[in-house]
C-alpha atoms as an extended CHARMM CRD file, in Angstrom:
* protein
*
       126  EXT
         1         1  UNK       CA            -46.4170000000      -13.1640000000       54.2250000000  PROA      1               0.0000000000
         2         2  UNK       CA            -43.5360000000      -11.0350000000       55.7490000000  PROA      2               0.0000000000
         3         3  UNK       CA            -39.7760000000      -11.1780000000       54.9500000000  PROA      3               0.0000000000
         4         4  UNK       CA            -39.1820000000      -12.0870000000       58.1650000000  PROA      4               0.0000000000
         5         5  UNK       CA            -41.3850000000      -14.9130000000       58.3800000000  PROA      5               0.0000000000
         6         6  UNK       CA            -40.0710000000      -16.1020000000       54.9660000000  PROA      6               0.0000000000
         7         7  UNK       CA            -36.6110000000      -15.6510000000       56.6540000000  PROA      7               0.0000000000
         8         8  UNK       CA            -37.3190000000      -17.6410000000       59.7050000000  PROA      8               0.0000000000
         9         9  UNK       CA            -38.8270000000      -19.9190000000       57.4890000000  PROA      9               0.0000000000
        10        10  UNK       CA            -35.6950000000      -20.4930000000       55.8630000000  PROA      10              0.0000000000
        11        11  UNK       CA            -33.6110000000      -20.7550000000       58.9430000000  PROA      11              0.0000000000
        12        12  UNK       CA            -35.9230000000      -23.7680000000       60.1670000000  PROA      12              0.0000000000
        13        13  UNK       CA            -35.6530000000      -25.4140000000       57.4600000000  PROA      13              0.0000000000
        14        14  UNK       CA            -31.8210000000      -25.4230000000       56.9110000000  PROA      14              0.0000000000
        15        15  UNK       CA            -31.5940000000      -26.8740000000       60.7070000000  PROA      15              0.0000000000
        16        16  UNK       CA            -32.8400000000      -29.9210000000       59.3740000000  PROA      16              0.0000000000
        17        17  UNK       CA            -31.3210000000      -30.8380000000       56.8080000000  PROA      17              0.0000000000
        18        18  UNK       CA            -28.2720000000      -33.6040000000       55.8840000000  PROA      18              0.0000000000
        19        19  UNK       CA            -25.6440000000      -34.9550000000       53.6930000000  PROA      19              0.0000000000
        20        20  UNK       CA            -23.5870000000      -34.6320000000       50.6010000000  PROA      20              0.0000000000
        21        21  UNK       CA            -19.7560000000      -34.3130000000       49.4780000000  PROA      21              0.0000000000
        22        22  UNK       CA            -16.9100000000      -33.6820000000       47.9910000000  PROA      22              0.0000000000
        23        23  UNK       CA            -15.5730000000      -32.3110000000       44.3200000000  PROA      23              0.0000000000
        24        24  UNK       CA            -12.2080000000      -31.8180000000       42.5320000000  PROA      24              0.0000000000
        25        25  UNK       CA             -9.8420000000      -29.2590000000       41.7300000000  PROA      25              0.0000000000
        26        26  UNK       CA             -9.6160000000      -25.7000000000       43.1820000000  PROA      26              0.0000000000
        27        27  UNK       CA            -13.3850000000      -24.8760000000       43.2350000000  PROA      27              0.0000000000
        28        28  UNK       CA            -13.4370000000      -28.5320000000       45.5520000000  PROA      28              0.0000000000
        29        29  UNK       CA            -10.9750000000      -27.5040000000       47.7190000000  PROA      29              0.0000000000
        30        30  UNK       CA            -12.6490000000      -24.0680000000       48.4060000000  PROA      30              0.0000000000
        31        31  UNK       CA            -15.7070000000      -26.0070000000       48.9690000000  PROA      31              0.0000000000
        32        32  UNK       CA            -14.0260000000      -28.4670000000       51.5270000000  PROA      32              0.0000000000
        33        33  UNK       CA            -12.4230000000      -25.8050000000       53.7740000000  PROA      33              0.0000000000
        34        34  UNK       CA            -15.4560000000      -24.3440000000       53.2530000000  PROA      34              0.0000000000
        35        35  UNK       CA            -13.9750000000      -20.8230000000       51.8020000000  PROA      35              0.0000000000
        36        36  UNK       CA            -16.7570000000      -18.5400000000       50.3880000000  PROA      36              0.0000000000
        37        37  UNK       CA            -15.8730000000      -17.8950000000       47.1430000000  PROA      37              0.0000000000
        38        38  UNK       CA            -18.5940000000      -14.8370000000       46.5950000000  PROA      38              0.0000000000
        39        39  UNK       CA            -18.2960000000      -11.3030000000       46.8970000000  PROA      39              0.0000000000
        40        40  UNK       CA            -18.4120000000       -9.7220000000       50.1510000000  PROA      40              0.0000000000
        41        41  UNK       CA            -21.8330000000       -8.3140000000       49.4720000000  PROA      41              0.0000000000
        42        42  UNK       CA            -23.2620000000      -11.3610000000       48.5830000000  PROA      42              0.0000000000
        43        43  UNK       CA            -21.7060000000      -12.3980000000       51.7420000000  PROA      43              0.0000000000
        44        44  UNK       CA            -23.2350000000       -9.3290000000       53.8060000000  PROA      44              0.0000000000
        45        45  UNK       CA            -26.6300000000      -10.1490000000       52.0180000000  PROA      45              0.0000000000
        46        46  UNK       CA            -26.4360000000      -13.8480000000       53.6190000000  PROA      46              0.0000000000
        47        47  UNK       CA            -25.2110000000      -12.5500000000       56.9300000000  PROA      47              0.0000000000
        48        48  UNK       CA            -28.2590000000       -9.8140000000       57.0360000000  PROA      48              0.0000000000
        49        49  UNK       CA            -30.7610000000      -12.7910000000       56.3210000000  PROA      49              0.0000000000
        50        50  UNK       CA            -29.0190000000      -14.9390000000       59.1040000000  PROA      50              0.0000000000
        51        51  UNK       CA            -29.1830000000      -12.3260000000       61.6750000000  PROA      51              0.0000000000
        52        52  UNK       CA            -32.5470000000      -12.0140000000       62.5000000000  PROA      52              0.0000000000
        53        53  UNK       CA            -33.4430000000      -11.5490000000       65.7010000000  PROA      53              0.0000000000
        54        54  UNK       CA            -35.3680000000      -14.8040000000       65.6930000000  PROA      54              0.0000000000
        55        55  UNK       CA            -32.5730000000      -17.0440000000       64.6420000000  PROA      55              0.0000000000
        56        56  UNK       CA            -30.6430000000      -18.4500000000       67.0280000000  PROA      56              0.0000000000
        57        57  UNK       CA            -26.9030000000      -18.8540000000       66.1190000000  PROA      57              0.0000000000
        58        58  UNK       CA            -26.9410000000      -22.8010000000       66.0840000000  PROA      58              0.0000000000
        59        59  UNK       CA            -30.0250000000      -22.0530000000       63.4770000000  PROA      59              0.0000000000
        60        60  UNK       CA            -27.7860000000      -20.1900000000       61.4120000000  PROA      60              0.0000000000
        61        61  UNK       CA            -24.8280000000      -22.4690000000       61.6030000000  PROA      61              0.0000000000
        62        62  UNK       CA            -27.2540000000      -25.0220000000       60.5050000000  PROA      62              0.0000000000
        63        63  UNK       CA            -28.3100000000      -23.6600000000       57.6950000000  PROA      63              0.0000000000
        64        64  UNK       CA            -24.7040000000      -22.7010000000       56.5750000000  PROA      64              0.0000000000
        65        65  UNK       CA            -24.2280000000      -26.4150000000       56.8660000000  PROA      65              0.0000000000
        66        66  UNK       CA            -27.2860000000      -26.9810000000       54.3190000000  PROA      66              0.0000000000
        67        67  UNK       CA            -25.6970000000      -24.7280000000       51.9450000000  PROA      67              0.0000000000
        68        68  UNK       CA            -22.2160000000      -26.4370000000       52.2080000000  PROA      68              0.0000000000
        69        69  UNK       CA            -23.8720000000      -29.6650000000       51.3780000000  PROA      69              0.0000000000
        70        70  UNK       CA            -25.9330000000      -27.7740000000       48.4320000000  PROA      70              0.0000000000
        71        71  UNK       CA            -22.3710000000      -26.3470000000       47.2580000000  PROA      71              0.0000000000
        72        72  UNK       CA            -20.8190000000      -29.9030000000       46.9890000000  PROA      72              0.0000000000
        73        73  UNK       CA            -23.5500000000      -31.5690000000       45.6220000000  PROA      73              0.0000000000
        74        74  UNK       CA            -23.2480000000      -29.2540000000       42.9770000000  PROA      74              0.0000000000
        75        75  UNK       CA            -20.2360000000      -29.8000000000       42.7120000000  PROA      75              0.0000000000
        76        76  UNK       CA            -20.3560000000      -33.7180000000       42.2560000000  PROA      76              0.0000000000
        77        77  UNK       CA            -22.8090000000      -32.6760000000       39.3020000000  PROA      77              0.0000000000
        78        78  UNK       CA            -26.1030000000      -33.3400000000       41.2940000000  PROA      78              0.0000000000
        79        79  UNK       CA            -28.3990000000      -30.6320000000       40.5510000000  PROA      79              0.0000000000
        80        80  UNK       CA            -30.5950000000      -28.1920000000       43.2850000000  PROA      80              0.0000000000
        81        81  UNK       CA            -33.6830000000      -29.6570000000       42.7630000000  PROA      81              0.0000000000
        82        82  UNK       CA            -32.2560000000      -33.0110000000       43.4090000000  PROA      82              0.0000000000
        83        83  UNK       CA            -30.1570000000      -31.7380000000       46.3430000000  PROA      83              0.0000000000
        84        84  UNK       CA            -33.6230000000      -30.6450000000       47.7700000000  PROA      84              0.0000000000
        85        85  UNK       CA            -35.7430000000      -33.4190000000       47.1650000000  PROA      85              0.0000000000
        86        86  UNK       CA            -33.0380000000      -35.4610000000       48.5000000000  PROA      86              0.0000000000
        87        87  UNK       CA            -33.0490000000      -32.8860000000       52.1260000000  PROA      87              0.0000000000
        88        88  UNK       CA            -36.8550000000      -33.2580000000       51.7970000000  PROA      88              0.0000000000
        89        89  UNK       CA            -36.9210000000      -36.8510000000       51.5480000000  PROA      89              0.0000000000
        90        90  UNK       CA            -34.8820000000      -37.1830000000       54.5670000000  PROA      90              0.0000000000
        91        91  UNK       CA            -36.6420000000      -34.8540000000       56.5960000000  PROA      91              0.0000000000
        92        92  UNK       CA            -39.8560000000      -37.0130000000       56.0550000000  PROA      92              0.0000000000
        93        93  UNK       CA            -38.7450000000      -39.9380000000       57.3210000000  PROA      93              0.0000000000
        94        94  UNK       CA            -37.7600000000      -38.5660000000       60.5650000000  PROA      94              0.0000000000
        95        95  UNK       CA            -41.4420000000      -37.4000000000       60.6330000000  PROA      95              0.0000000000
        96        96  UNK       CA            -40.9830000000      -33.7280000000       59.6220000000  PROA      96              0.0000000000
        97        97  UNK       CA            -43.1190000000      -31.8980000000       56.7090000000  PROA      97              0.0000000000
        98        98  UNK       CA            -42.0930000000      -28.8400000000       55.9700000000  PROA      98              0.0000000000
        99        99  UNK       CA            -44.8920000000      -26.0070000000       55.0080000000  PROA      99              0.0000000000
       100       100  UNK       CA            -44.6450000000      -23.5950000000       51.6700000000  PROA      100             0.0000000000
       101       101  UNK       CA            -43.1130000000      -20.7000000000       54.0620000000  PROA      101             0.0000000000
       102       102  UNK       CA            -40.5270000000      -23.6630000000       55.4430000000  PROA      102             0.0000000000
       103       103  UNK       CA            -40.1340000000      -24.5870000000       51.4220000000  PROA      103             0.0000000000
       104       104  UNK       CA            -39.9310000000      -20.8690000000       50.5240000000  PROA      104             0.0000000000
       105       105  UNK       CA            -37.1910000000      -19.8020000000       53.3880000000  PROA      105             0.0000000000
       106       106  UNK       CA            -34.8640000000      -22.9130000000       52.3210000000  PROA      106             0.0000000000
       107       107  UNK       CA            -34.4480000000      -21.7580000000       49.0100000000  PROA      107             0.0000000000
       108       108  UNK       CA            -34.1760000000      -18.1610000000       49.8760000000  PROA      108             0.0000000000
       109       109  UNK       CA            -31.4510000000      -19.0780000000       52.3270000000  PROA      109             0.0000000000
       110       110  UNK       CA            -30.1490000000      -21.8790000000       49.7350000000  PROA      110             0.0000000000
       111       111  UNK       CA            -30.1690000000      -19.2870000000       47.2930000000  PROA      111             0.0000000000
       112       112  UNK       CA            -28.3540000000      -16.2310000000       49.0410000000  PROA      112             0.0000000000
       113       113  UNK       CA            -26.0120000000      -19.0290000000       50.4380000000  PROA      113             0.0000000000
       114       114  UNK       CA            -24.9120000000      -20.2120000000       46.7480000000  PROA      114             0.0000000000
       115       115  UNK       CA            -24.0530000000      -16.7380000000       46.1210000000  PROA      115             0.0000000000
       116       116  UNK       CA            -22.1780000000      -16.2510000000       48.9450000000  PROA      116             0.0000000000
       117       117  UNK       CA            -20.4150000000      -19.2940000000       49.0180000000  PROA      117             0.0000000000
       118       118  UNK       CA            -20.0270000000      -21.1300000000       45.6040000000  PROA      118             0.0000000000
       119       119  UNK       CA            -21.0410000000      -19.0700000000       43.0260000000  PROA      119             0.0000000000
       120       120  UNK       CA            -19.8220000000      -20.4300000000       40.4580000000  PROA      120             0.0000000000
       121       121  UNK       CA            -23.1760000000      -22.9800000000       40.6880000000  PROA      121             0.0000000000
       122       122  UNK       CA            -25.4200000000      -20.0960000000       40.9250000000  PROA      122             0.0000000000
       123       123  UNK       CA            -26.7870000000      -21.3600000000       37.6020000000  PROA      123             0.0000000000
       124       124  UNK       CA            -28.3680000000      -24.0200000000       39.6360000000  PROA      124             0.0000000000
       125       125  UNK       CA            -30.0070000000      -21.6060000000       42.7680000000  PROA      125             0.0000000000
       126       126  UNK       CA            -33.2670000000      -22.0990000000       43.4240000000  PROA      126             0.0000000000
């Protein structure tokens, strides 16, 4: 399987996915104004996996989204697995199954993303 398939994969995935909130204290607040509290190469190292030429820039905003959600879930204590099974869960009932290269490109992008934005829960990457 290429890295760009597993990329794309990861891209499609994080379109789909929903929900999750808040926190407390400074670490919440970065995560509500949505502030990237990584270092700019784990930054660059998202960006470089977002660019691909086959993701579309709504794509990519999506699956920022999915990683703000994964980055306040955390924060509210729930853990990544949970996060995802919750993301999965929802997908299913509107009727979409993702495949092991979907699967495997979410928590790429989940786990570049937690890097680049929260790292502080980079304990709890995929």
């Amino acid at each position: 399987m290429s890295r760009m398939s597993r990329q794309v994969a990861a891209l499609l995935l994080g379109l789909l996915l929903v929900s999750c909130g808040g926190g407390d204290s400074e670490e919440a607040d970065a995560i509500a104004s949505r502030t990237p509290r990584g270092t700019e190469e784990a930054q660059a190292a998202l960006d470089r996996f977002l660019d691909n030429p086959f993701i579309t820039e709504e794509q990519a905003e999506q699956s920022k989204d999915m990683v703000w959600r994964a980055c306040a879930a955390m924060q509210d204590g729930v853990g990544y697995q949970e996060f995802e099974a919750q993301e999965l869960a929802v997908l299913e009932e509107g009727g979409r199954i993702l495949t092991d290269l979907e699967l495997g490109g979410m928590r790429t992008g989940a786990s570049l993303g937690i890097s680049a934005y929260c790292p502080q829960h980079e304990d709890q990457s995929p």
